[in-house]
N, CA, C and O atoms as a DFTB+ gen file, in Angstrom:
508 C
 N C O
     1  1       0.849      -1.170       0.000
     2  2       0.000       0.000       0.000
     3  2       0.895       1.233       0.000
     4  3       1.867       1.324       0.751
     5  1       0.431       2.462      -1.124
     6  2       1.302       3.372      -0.761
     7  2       0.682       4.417      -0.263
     8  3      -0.528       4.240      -0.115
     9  1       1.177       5.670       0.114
    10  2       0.870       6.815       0.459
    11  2       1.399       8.058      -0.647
    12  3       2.535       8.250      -1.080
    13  1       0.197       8.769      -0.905
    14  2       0.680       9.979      -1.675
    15  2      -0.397      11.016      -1.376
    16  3      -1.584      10.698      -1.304
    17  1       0.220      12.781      -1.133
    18  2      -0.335      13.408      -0.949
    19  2      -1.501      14.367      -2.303
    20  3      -0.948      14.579      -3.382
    21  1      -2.470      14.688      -2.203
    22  2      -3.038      14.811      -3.275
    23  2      -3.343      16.886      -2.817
    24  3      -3.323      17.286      -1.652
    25  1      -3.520      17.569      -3.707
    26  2      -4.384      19.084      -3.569
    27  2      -5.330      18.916      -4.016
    28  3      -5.116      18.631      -5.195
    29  1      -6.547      18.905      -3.774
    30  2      -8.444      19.118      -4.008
    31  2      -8.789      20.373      -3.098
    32  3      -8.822      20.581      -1.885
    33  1      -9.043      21.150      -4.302
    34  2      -9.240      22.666      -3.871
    35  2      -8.794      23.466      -2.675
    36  3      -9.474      23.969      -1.780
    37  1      -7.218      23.465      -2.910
    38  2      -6.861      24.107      -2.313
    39  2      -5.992      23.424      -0.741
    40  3      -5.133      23.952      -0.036
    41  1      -6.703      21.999      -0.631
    42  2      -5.915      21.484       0.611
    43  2      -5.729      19.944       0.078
    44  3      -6.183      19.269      -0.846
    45  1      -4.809      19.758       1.171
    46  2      -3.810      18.637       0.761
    47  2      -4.580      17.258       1.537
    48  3      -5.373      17.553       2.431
    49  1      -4.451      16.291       1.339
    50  2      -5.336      15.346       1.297
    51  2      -3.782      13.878       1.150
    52  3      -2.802      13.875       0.405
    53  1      -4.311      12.655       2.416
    54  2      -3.295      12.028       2.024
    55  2      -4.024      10.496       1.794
    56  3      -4.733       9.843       2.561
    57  1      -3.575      10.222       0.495
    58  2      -4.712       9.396      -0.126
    59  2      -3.803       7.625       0.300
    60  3      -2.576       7.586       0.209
    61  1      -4.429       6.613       0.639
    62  2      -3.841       5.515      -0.135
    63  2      -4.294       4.881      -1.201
    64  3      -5.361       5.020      -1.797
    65  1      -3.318       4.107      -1.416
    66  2      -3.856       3.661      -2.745
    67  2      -2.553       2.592      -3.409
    68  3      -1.328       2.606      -3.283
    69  1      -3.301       1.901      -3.990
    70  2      -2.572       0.169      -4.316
    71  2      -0.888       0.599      -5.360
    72  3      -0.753       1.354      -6.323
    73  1      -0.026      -0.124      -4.744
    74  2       1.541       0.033      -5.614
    75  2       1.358       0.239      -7.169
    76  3       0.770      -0.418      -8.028
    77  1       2.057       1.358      -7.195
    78  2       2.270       1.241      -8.825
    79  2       0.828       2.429      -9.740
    80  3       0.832       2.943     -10.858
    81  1      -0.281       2.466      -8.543
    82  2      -1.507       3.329      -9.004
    83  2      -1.095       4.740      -8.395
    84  3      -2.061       5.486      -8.238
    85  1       0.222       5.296      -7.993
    86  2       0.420       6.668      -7.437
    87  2      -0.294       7.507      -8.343
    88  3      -1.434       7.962      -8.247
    89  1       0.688       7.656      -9.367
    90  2       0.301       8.172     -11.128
    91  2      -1.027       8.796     -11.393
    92  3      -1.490       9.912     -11.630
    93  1      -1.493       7.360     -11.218
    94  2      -3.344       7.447     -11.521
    95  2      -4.206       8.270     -10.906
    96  3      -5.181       8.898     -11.316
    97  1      -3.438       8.116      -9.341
    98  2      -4.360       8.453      -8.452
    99  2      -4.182      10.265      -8.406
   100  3      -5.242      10.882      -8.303
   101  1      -2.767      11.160      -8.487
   102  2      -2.333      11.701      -9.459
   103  2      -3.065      12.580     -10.127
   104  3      -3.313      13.758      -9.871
   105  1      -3.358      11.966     -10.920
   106  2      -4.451      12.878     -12.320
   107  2      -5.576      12.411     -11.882
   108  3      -6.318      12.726     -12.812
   109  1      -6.329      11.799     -11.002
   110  2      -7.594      11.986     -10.501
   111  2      -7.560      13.032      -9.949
   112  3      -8.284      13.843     -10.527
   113  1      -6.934      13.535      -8.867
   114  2      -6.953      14.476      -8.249
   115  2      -6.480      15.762      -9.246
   116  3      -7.148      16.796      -9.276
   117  1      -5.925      15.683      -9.614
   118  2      -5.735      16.835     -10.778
   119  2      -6.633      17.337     -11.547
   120  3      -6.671      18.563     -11.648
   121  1      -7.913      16.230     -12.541
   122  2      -8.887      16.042     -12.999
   123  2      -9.899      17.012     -12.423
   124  3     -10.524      17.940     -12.938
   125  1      -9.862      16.389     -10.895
   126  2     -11.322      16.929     -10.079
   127  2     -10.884      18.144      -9.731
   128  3     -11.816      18.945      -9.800
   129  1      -9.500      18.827      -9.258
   130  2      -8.886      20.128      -8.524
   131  2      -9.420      21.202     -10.328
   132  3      -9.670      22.405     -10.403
   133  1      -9.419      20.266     -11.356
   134  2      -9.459      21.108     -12.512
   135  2     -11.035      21.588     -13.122
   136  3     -11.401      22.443     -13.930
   137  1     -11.826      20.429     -12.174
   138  2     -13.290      20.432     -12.933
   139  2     -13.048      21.234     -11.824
   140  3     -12.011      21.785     -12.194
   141  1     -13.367      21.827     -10.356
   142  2     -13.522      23.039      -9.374
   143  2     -12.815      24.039      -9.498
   144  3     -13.094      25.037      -8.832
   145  1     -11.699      24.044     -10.393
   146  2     -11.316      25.886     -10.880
   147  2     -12.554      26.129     -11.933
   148  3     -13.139      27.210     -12.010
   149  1     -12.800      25.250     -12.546
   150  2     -13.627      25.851     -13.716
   151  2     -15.240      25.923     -13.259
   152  3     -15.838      26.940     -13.611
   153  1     -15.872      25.067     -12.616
   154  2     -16.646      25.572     -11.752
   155  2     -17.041      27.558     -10.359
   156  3     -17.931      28.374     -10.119
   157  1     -15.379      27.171      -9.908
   158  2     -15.175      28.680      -9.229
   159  2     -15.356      29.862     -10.624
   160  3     -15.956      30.936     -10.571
   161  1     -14.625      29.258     -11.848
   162  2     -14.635      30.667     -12.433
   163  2     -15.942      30.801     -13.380
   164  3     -15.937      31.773     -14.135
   165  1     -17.029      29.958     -13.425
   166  2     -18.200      29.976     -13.928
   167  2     -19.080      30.667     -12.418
   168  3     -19.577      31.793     -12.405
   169  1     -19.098      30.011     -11.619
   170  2     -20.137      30.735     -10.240
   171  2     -19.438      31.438      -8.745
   172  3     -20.022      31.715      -7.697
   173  1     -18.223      31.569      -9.045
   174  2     -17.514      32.467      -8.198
   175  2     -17.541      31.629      -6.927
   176  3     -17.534      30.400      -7.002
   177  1     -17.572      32.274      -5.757
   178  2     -17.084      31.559      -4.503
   179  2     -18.540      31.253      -4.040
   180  3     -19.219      32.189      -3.616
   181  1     -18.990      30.154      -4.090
   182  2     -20.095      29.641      -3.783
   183  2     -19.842      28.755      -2.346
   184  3     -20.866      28.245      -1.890
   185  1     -18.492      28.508      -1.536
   186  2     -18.639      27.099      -0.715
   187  2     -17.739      26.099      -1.296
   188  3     -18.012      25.595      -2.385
   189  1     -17.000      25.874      -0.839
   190  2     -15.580      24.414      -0.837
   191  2     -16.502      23.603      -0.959
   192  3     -16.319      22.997      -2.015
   193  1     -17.544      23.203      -0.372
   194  2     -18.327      21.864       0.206
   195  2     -18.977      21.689      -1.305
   196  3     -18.737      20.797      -2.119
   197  1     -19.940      22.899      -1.435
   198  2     -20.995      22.886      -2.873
   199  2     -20.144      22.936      -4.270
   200  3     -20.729      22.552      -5.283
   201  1     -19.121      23.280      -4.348
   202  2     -18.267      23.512      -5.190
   203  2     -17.840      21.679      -5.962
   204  3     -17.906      21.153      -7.072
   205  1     -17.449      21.309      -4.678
   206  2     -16.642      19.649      -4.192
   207  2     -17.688      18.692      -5.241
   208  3     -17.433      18.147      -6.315
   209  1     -19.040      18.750      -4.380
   210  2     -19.952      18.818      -4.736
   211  2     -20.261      18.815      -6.165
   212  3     -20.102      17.761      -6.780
   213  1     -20.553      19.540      -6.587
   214  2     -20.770      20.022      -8.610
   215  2     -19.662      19.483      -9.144
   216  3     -19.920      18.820     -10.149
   217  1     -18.342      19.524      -8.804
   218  2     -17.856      18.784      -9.571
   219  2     -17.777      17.215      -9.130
   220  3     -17.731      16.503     -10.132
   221  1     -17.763      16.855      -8.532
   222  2     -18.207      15.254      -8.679
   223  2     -19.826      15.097      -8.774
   224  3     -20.402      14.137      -8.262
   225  1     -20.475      16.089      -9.448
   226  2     -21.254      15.497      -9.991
   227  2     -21.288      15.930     -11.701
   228  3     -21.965      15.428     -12.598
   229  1     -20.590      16.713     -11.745
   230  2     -20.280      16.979     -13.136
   231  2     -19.538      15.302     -13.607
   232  3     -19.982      14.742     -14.609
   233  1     -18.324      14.588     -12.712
   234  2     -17.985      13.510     -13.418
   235  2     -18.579      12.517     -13.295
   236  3     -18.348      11.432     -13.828
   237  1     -19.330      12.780     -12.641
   238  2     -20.565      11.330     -12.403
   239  2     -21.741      11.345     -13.661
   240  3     -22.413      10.414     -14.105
   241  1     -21.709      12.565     -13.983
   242  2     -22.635      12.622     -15.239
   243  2     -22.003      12.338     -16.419
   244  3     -22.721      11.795     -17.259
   245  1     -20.498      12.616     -16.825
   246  2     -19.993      12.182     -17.665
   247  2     -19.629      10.477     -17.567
   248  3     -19.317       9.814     -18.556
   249  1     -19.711      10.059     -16.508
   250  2     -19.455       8.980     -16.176
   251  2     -20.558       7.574     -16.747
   252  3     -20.390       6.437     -17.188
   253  1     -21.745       8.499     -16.410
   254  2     -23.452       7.763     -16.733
   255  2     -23.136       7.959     -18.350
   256  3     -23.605       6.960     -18.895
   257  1     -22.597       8.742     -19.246
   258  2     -22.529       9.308     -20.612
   259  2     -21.945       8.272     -20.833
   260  3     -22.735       7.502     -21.380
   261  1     -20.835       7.762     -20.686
   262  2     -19.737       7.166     -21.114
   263  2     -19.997       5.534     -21.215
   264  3     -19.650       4.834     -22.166
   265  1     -20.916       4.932     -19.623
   266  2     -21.649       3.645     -19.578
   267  2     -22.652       3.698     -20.434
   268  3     -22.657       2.650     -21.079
   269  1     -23.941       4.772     -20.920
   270  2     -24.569       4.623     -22.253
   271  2     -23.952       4.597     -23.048
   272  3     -24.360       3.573     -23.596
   273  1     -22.515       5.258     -24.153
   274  2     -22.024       5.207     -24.936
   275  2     -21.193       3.548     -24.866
   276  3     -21.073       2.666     -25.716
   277  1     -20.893       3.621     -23.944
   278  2     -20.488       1.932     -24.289
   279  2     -21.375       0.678     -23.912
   280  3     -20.955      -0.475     -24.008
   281  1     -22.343       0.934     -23.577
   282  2     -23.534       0.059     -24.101
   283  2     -23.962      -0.335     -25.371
   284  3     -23.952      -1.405     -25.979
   285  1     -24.417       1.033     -25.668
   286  2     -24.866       0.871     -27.135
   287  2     -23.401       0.630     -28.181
   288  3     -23.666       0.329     -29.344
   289  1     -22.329       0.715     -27.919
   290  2     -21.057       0.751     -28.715
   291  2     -21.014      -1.248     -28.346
   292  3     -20.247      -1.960     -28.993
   293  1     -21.607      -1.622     -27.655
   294  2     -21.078      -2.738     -26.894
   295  2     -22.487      -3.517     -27.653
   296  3     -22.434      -4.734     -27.832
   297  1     -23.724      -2.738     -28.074
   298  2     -24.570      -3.759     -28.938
   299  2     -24.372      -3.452     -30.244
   300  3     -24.673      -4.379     -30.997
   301  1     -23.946      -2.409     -30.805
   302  2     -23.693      -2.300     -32.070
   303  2     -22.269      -3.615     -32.461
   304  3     -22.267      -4.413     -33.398
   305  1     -21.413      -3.473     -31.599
   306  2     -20.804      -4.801     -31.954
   307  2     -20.862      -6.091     -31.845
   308  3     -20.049      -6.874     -32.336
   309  1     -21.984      -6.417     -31.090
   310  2     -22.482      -7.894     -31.419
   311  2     -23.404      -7.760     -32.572
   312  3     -23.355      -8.714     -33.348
   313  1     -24.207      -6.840     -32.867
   314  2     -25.003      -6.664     -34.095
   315  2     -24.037      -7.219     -35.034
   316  3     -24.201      -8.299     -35.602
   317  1     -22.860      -6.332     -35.213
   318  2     -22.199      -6.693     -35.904
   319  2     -21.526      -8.021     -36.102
   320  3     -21.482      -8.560     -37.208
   321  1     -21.179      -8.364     -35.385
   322  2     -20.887     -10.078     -34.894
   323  2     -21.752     -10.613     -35.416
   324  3     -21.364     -11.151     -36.453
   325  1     -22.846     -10.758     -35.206
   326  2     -24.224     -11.520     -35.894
   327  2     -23.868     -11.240     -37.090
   328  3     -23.035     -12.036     -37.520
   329  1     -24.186     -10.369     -37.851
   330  2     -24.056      -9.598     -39.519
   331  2     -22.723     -10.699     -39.683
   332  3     -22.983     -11.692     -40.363
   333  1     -21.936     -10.647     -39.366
   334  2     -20.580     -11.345     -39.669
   335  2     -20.905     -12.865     -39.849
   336  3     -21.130     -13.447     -40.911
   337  1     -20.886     -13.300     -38.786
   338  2     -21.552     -14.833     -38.872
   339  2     -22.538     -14.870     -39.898
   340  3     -22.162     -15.329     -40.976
   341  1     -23.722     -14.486     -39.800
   342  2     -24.588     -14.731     -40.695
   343  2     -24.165     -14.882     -42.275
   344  3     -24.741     -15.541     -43.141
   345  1     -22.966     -14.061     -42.389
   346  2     -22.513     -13.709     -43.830
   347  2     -21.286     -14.933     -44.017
   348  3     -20.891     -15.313     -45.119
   349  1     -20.881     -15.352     -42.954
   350  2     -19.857     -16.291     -42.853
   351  2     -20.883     -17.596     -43.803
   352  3     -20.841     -18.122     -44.915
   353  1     -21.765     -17.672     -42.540
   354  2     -22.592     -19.236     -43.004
   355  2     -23.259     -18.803     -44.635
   356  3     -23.218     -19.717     -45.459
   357  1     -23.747     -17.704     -45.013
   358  2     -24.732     -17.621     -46.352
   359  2     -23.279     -17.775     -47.205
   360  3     -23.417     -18.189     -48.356
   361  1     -21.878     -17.480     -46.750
   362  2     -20.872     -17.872     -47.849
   363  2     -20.415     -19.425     -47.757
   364  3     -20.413     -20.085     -48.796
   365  1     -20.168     -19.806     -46.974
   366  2     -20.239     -21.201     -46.825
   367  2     -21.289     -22.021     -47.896
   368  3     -20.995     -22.648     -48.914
   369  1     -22.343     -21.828     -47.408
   370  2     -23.863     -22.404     -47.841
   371  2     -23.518     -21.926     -49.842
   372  3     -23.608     -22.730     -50.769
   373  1     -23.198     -20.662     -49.945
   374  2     -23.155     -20.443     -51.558
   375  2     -21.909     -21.383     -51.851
   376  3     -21.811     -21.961     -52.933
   377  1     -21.142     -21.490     -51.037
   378  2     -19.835     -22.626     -51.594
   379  2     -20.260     -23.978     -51.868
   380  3     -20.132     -24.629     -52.904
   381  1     -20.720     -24.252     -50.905
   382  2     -21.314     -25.535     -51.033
   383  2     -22.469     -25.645     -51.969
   384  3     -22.307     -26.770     -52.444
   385  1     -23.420     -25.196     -52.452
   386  2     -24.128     -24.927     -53.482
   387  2     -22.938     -25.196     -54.906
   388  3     -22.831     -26.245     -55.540
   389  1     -22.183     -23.966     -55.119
   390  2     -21.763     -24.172     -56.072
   391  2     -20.538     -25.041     -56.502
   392  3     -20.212     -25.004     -57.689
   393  1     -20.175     -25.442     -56.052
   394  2     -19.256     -27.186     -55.459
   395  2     -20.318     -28.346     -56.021
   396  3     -20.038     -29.214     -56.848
   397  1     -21.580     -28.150     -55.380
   398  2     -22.758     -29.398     -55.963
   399  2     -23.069     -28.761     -57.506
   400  3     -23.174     -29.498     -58.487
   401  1     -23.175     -27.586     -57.563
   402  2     -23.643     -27.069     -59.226
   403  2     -22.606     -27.927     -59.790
   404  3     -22.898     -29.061     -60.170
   405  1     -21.509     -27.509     -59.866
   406  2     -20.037     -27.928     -60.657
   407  2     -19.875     -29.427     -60.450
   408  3     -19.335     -30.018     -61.386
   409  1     -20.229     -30.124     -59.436
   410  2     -20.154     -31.593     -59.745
   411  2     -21.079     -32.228     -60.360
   412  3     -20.750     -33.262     -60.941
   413  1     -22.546     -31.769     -60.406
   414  2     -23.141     -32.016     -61.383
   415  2     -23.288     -31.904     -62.874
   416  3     -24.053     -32.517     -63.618
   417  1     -22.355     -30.954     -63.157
   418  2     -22.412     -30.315     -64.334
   419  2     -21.405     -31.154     -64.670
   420  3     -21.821     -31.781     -65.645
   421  1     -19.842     -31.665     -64.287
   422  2     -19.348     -32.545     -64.679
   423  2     -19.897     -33.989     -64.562
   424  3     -19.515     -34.827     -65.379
   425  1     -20.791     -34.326     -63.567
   426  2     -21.535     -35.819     -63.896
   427  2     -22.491     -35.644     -65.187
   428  3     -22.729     -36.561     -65.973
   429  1     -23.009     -34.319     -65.291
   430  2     -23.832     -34.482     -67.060
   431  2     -22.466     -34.221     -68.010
   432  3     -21.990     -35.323     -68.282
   433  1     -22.054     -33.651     -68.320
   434  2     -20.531     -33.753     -68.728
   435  2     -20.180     -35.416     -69.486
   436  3     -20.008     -35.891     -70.608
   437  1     -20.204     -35.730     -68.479
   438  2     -19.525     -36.967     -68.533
   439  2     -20.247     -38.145     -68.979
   440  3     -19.804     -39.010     -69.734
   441  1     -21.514     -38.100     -68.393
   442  2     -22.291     -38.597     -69.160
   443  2     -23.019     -38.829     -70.699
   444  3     -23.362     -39.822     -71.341
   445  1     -23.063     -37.129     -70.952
   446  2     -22.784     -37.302     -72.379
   447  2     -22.101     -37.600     -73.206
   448  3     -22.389     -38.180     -74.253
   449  1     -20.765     -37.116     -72.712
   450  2     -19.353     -37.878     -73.509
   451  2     -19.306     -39.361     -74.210
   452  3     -18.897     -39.921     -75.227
   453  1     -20.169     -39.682     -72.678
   454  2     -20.254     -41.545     -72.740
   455  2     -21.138     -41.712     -73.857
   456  3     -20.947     -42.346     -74.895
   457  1     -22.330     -40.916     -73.414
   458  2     -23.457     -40.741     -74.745
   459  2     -23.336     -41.079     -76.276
   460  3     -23.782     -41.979     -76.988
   461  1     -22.380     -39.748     -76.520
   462  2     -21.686     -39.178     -77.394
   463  2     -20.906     -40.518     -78.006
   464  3     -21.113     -41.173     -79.027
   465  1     -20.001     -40.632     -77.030
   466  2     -18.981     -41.796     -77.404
   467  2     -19.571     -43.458     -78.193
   468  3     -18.995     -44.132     -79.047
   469  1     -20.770     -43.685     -77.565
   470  2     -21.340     -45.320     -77.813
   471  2     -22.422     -44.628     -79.218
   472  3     -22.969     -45.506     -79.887
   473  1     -22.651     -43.466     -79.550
   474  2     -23.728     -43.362     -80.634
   475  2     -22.864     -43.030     -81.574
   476  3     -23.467     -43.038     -82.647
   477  1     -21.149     -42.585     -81.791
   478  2     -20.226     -42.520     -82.503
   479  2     -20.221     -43.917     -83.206
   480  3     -20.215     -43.844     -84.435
   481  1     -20.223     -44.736     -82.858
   482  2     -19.774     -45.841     -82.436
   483  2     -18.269     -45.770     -82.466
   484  3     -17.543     -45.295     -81.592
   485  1     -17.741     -46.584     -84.174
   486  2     -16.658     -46.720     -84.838
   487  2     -15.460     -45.677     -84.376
   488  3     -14.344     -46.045     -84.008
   489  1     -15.959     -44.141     -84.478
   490  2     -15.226     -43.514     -84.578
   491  2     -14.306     -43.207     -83.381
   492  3     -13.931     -44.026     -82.543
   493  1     -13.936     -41.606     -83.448
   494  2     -12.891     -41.508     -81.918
   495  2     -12.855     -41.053     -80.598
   496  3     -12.813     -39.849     -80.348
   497  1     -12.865     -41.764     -79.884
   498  2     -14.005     -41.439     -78.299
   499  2     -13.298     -40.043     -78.254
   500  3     -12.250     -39.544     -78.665
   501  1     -14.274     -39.713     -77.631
   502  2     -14.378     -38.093     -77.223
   503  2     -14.009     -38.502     -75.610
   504  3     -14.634     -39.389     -75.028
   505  1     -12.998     -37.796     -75.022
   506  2     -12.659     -37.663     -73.807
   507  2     -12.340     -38.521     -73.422
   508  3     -11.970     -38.572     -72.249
């Protein structure tokens, strides 16, 4: 566990937080010290507390934004997944179709040849 000191509007704050997440923890606090300057310079000195306040709820709203955007980002790509598969199997299915066209077409093929060949009689087999 480490220890690092953080500034949120104006006072120092001593956070813990798991090895190696100093960094992170860091630009959270930087993040939020940055959404409450810009808050102070939109409604002036309203209160540390109400201030604190608006901005964690300013990122809580971007936060709700971000879980709808990756919802719907998160069904548009199984949509897509489906679309994929589906197009996988209708190419498959046309392969196999035309694999049976083409072997049939050489079993009539071939058959006529034979046709061909015994109503020749005498002459020179074809194929």
């Amino acid at each position: 566990m480490s220890y690092i000191n953080v500034t949120i509007n104006g006072r120092q704050y001593r956070m813990a937080c798991e090895e190696g997440q100093e960094v992170r923890l860091l630009k959270l606090a930087e993040n939020l010290e940055t959404r409450i300057d810009s808050l102070r310079g939109k409604f002036g000195e309203i209160g540390d507390a109400r201030l604190t306040v608006m901005a964690a709820l300013t990122a809580c709203d971007e936060l709700l934004d971000a879980g709808s955007r990756i919802r719907k980002l998160e069904d548009e790509v199984e949509a897509l997944s489906n679309a994929r598969t589906a197009a996988a199997d209708g190419a498959r299915a046309t392969q196999v179709a035309v694999s049976n066209a083409l072997n049939a077409a050489a079993e009539r093929i071939e058959r006529t040849t034979q046709v061909l060949n015994r109503t020749i009689g005498g002459g020179i087999a074809i194929g």
